[in-house]
C-alpha positions in Angstrom: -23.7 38.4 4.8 -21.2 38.2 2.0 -19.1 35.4 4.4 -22.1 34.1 5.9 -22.2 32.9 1.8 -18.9 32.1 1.5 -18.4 29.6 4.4 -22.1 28.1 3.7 -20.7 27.3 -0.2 -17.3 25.8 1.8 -19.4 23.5 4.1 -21.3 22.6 1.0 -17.9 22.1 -0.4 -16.9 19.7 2.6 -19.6 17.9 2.8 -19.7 16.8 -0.8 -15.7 15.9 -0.2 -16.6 13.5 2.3 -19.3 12.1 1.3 -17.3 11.1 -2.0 -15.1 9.4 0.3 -17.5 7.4 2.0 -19.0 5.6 -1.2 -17.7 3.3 -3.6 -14.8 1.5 -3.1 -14.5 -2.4 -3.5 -17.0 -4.5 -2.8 -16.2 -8.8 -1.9 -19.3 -9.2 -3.4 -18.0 -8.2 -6.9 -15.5 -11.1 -7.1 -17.9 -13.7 -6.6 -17.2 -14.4 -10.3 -13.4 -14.7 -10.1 -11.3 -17.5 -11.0 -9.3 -19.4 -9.8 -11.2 -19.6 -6.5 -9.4 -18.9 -3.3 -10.5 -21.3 -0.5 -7.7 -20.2 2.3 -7.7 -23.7 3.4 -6.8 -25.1 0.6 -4.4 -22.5 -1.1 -2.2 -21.8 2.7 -2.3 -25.5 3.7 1.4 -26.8 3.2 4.8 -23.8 2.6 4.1 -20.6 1.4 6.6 -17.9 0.3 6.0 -14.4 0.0 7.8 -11.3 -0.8 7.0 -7.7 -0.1 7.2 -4.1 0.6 6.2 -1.1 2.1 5.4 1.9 0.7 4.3 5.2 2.9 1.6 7.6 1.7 3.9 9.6 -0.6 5.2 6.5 -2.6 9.0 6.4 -0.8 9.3 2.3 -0.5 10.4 2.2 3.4 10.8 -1.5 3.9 11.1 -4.9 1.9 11.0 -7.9 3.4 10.4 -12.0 2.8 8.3 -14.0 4.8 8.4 -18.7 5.1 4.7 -19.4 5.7 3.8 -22.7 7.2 0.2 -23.8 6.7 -1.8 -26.8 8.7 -5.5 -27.0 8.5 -7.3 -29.4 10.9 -11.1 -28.7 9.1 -11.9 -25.7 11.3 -8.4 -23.9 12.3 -5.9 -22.4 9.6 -2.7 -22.3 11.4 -0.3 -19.6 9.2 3.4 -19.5 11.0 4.9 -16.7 9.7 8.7 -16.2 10.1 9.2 -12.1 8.5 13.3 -11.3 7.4 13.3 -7.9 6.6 16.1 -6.0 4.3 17.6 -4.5 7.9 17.8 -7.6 9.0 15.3 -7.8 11.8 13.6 -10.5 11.8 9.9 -11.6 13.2 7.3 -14.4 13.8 3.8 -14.4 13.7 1.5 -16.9 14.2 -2.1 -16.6 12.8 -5.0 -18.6 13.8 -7.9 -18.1 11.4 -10.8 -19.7 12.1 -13.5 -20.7 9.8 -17.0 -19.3 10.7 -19.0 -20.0 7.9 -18.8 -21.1 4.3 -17.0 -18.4 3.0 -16.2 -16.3 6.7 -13.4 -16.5 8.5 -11.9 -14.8 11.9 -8.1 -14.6 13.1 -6.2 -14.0 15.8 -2.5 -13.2 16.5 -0.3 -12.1 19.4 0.0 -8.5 18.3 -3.4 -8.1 16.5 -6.0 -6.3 18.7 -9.3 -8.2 19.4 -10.4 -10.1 16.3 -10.1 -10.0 12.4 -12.6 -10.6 10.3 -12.5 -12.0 6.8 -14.8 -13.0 3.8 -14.1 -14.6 0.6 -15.5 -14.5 -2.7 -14.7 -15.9 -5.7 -10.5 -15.2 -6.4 -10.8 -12.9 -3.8 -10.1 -12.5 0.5 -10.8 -9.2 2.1 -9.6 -9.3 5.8 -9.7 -6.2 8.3 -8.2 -6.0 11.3 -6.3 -3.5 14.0 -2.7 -4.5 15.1 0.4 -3.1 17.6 2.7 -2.8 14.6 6.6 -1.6 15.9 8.1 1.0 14.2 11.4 1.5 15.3 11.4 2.2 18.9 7.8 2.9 18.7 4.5 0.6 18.9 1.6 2.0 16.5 -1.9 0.7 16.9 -2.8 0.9 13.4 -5.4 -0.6 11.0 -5.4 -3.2 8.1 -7.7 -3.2 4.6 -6.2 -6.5 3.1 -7.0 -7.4 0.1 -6.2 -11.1 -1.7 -6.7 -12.1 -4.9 -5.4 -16.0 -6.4 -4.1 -15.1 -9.6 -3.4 -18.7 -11.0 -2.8 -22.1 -9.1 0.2 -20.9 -7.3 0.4 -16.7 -6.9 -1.6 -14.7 -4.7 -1.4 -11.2 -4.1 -2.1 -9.0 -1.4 -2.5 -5.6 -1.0 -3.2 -4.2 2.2 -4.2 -0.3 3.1 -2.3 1.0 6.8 -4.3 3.4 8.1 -3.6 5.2 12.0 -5.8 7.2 13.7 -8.4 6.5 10.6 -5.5 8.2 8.4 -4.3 6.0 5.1 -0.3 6.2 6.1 0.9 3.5 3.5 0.9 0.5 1.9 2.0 -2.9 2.6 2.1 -5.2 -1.3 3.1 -9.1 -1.2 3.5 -11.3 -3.6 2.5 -15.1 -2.6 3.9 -18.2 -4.1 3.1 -21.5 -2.7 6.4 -24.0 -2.5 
């Protein structure tokens, strides 16, 4: 009887634990307010530079990197090319194409990103999901993006963006945006 208890009180326990997890958390909604607004359109349209890291799940900073963006809008298509020159030297392209699906919606699509993204904006911010074949080192990870935007002032935007694979958080990609 006495562990019949004692594993009821750690279900209990477990259930509380997860349930924590599932609530809260940032809402787009609750930048609605936040100036200066970020219209993608408008802020990505033209050269973009951006420099960033990545940091896995127990703070070690595995990667830096800078990426050129090169932004066209034609009034319903942003075209981001991304060229990526990481600290090793490798270096990468990626070519979004985020389409505008309602005032403040958006979806994207790239050659490596599975199926389609989906975004929202609010206010100063962009929240953007989406699942990806990421390489790491000899390896390709199907892994999941939480980015995050925000436009601090007329020319910086950053992003923070949560990795997660197999539904666990592994790291942490930061960027810094600055348009040219």
């Amino acid at each position: 009887m006495m562990a019949w208890r004692r594993w009821r009180g750690i279900a209990a326990f477990m259930v509380v634990l997860l349930a924590a997890g599932c609530g809260g958390g940032m809402k787009i909604e609750d930048f609605a307010q936040g100036k200066p607004e970020l219209r993608l359109e408008q802020y990505f349209a033209g050269k973009t530079r951006a420099a960033g890291l990545f940091e896995d799940r127990f703070g070690t900073v595995r990667r830096t990197f800078v990426v050129d963006i090169d932004g066209t809008w034609d009034g319903t298509t942003l075209t981001l090319d991304e060229d990526f020159l990481y600290n090793d030297g490798e270096k990468q392209r990626r070519i979004w194409r985020l389409t505008k699906t309602g005032d403040r919606t958006w979806e994207g699509r790239a050659d490596d990103v599975i199926g389609v993204a989906t975004g929202r904006e609010a206010g100063n911010a962009f929240q953007f999901g989406y699942r990806i074949n990421l390489k790491v080192g000899e390896s390709t990870w199907e892994v999941r993006f939480d980015d995050w935007m925000f436009r601090i002032d007329e020319d910086v935007v950053l992003n923070t963006a949560r990795v997660y694979r197999w539904g666990i958080w592994i790291g942490t990609v930061q960027l810094a945006f600055r348009r040219a």
